[in-house]
N, C-alpha and C positions, 0 to 999 in steps of 0.2 A: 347704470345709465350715465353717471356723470362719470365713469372712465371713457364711455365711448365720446360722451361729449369733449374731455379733454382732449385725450388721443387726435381726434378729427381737427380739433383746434391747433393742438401742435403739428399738426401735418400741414396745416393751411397756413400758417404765420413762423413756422420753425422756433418759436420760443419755450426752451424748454420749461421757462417759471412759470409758464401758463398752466401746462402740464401737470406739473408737480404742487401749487397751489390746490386745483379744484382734485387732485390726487387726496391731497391730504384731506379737503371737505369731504369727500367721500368715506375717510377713514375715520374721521368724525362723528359723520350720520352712521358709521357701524357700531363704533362704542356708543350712542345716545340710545340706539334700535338695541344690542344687549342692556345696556342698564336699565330701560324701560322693562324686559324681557323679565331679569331680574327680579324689580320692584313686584311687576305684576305676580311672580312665584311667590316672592315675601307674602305677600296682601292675602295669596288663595292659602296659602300655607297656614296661616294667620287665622283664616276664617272655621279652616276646617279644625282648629284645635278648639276652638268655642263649642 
């Protein structure tokens, strides 16, 4: 979603740092959504050895 939002954004203002900024949010919200993913493994993995 926030590729299409930049994308759209750069299209309409021609700035590429606009772009590339909410690019990079994006690839942040992917590593927080894996490490969350992660944790949540850790926790069940954790449980089931009890």
């Amino acid at each position: 979603m926030i590729k299409k939002i930049a994308w759209e954004t750069f299209k309409n203002t021609g700035d590429i740092n606009t772009y590339l900024e909410l690019k990079q949010i994006e690839d942040i919200e992917d590593k927080i959504e894996k490490k969350d993913f992660y944790i949540e493994k850790e926790n069940f993995e954790k449980k089931e050895e009890l």
